[in-house]
C-alpha positions in Angstrom: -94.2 180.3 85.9 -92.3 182.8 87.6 -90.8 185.8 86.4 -87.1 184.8 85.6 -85.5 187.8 84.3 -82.8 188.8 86.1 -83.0 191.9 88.8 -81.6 194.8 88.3 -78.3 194.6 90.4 -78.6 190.8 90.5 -75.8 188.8 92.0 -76.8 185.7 89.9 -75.5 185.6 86.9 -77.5 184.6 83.5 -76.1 183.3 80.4 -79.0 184.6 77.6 -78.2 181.7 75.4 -79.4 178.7 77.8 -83.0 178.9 79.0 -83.0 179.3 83.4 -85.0 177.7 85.4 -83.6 178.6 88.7 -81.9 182.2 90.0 -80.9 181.9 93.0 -79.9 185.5 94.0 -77.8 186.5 97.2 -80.1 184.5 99.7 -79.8 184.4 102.8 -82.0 181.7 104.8 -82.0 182.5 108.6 -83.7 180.1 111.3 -85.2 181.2 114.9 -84.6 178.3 117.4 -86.6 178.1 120.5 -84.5 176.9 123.2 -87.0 176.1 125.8 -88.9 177.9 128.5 -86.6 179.8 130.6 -86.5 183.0 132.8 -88.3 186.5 131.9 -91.6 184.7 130.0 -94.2 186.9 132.6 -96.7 189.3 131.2 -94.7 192.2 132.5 -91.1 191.0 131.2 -92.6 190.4 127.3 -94.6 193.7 127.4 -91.1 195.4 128.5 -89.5 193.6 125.5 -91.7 194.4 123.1 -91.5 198.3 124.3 -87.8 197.8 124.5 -87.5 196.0 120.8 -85.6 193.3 122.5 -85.3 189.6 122.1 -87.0 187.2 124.1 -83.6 185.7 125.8 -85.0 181.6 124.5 -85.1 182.6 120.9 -81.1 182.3 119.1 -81.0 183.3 115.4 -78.7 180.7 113.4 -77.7 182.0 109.9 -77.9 178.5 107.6 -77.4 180.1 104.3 -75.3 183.6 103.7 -75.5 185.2 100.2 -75.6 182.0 98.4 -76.2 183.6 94.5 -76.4 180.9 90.9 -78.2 180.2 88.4 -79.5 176.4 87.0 -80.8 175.9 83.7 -82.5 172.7 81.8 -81.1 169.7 81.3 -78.6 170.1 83.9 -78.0 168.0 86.9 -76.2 169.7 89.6 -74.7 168.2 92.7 -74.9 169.7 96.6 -71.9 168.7 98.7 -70.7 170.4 101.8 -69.8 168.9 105.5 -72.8 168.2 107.5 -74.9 171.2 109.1 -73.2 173.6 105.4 -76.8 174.1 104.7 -77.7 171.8 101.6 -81.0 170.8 103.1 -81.4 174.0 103.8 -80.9 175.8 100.0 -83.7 173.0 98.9 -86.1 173.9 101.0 -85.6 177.6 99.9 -85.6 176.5 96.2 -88.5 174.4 96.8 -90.3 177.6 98.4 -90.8 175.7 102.0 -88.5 178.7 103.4 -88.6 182.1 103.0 -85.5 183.6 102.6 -85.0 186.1 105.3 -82.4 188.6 102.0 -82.3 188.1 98.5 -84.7 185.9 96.2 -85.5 182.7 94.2 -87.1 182.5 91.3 -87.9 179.3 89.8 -90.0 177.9 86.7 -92.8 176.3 87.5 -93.5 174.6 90.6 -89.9 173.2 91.9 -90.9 169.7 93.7 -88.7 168.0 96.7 -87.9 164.9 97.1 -86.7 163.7 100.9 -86.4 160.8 102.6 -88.8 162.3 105.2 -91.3 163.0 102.5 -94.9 162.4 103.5 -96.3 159.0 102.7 -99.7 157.8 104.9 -98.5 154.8 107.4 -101.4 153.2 108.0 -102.2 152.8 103.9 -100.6 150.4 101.3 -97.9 151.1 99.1 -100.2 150.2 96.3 -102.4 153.4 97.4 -100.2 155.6 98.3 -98.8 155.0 94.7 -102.2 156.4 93.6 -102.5 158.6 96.0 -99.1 160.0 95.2 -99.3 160.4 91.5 -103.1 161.7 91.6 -101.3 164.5 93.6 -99.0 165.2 91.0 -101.6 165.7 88.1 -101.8 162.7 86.9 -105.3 161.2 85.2 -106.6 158.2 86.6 -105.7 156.0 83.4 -101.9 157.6 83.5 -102.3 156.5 87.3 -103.6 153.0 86.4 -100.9 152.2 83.6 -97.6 153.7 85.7 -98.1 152.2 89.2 -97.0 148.6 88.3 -94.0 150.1 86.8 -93.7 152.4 89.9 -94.1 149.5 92.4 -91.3 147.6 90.4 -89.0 150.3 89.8 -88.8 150.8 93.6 -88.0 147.0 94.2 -90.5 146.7 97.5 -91.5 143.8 96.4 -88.3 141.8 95.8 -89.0 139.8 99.2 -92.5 139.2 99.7 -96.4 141.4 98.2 -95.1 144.7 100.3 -97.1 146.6 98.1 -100.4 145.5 99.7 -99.1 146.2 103.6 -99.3 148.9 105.3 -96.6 151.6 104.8 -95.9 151.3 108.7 -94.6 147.5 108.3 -91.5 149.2 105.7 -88.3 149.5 106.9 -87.1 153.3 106.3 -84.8 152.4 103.1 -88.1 151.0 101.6 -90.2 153.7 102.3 -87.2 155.9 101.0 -87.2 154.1 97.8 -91.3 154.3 97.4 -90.9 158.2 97.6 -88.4 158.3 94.7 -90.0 156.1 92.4 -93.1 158.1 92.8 -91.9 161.5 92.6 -89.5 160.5 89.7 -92.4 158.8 87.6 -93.2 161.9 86.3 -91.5 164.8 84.9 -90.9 167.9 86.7 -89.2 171.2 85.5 -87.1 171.4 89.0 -86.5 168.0 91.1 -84.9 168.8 94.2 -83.6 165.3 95.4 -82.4 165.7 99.5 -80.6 162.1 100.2 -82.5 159.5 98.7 -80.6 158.0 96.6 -78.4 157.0 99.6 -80.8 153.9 100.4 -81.0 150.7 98.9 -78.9 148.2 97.5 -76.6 148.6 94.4 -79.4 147.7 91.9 -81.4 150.4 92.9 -79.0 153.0 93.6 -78.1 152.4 89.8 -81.6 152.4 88.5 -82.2 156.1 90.4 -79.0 157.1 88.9 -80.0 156.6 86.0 -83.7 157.9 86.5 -82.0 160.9 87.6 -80.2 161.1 84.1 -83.3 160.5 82.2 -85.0 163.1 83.8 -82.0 166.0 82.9 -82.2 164.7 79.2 -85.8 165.7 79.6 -84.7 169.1 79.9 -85.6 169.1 83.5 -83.2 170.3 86.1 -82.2 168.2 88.9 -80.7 169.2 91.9 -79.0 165.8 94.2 -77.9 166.5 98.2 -75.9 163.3 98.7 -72.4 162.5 101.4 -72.1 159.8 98.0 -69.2 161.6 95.9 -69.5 158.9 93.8 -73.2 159.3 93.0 -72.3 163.1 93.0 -69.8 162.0 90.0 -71.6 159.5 88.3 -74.9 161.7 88.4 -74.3 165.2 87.9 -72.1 167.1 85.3 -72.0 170.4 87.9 -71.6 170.6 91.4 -72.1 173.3 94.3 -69.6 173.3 97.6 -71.3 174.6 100.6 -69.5 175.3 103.7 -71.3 177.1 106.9 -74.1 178.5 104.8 -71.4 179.9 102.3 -71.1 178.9 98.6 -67.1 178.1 98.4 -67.0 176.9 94.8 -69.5 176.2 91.8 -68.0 174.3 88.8 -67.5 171.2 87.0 -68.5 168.2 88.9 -65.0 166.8 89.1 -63.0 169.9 89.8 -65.3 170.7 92.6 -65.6 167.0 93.7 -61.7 167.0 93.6 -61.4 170.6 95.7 -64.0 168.8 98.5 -61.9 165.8 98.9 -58.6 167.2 98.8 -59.1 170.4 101.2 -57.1 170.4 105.0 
C-alpha cells in the first residue's frame, strides 16, 4: 500500500474522516511526440545538440494534464467527462502508474487496475482461456478460477448467438472482446478500478448489468473511476464527477451539477 498521508504543501485536499485511496496532487503528465525523421539527425548535428542542450527539431512536447490535484476515497464512484483530447485517458493511465507524471504525484492504495477497451487479451486463444488466464493473473486460486468463469462467460453475454467462448478471441467483433475485458476485470474486487470506455459497447442489457457491476463494486468499498462520452451512464453510475478541459480540471462536484455545467457550457 502506498504511503497516503498527505505532503506537506499538498494541493490535494484530504477530509480525515473518510479513508483515501487516491491523492492526486498537482500532476502534470507531459507527452514527447516523435514527428518523423527530418533534417539535422547526422552525428555532427546531435553531438552539437547535446553540447548546446537543445531539442532535437522532430521531438514536440504536448502538455495532456496541467496541475490536475483531488482526492478519491472508498465506496465512491467518480465520473471523467471532458471534450475529446481533455486528457481523461490520460489521468488513468497516471492513476494507474502506466505514466509518470513529469510534476506533482499520485499516491494510491494498493495496486490501482485499468480497465480499457484496448486491454490485452491473446487473439489466437479462446475466450474460455483467456478467462483463466485473466483471473489467474489477478490472484485468483485455481478453484476460485474454476467456479467464477461460467459466471464470467455469462455475465459478458458472448455467447448469446452461438459457443463464442470456445473460438478464438480473433473471430470477436471489438464490442465482444470489449465486454470479455470487463467481465473479467470486474469479477474480482479491486481497491481502485479505473474503467476507460467500456461500458460504451454492447447492447442495453449489458450496458445495464456493468452499470450495475460498477455499483456493486463501490458498495464494496472499492473506488471506481468511469471515462465515458455516456452522460447518462455518467449519471446513472457515479454520485461524483470530474470536468476536464485541455488537461485542466474545470470543476469537481456532484455528479449532476457537474453533468449539468458540461452540457450547458457555450
Amino acid at each position: 500500500m502506498a504511503d497516503l498521508t498527505q505532503p506537506a504543501g499538498s494541493a490535494a485536499v484530504v477530509d480525515s474522516g473518510r479513508v483515501p485511496t487516491v491523492v492526486v496532487d498537482d500532476v502534470h503528465v507531459i507527452y514527447k511526440i516523435h514527428k518523423g525523421a527530418t533534417g539535422g539527425t547526422t552525428p555532427v548535428s546531435a553531438l552539437k545538440r547535446i553540447v548546446s542542450r537543445t531539442k532535437a527539431p522532430n521531438i514536440r512536447e504536448v502538455h495532456a494534464v496541467k496541475g490536475v490535484s483531488f482526492t478519491a476515497y472508498e465506496g465512491e464512484a467518480i465520473g471523467l467527462i471532458g471534450s475529446n483530447g481533455s486528457g481523461k485517458s490520460t489521468l488513468l493511465r497516471a492513476i494507474a502508474g502506466l505514466l509518470p507524471p513529469a510534476r506533482g504525484a499520485v499516491y494510491t492504495q494498493g495496486q490501482p487496475s485499468l480497465l480499457g477497451v484496448n486491454a490485452a487479451l491473446l487473439n489466437d486463444l479462446s475466450g474460455e482461456r483467456n478467462v483463466v488466464l485473466g483471473c489467474l493473473a489477478m490472484g485468483m486460486t485455481p478453484d476460485e478460477v474454476k467456479r467464477l468463469a461460467p459466471e464470467i462467460i455469462e455475465f459478458s453475454g458472448i455467447n448469446e448467438r452461438g459457443d463464442f467462448a470456445s473460438l478464438p478471441m480473433r473471430t470477436y467483433s471489438s464490442g465482444m472482446g470489449a465486454r470479455l475485458r470487463f467481465a473479467i476485470s470486474s469479477a474480482k474486487k479491486h481497491d481502485v478500478l479505473l474503467i476507460d470506455e467500456a461500458l460504451a459497447t454492447g447492447d442495453r442489457k449489458f450496458r445495464a448489468r456493468s452499470e450495475q457491476r460498477v455499483r456493486e463494486l463501490r458498495d464494496s468499498a472499492g473506488t471506481v473511476f468511469l471515462v465515458s462520452h455516456s452522460i447518462s451512464s455518467i449519471r446513472d453510475t457515479c454520485e461524483r464527477t470530474i470536468w476536464l478541459e485541455s488537461g485542466v480540471l474545470r470543476m469537481d462536484g456532484p455528479t449532476d451539477e457537474v453533468c449539468d455545467a458540461y452540457e450547458n457550457q457555450k
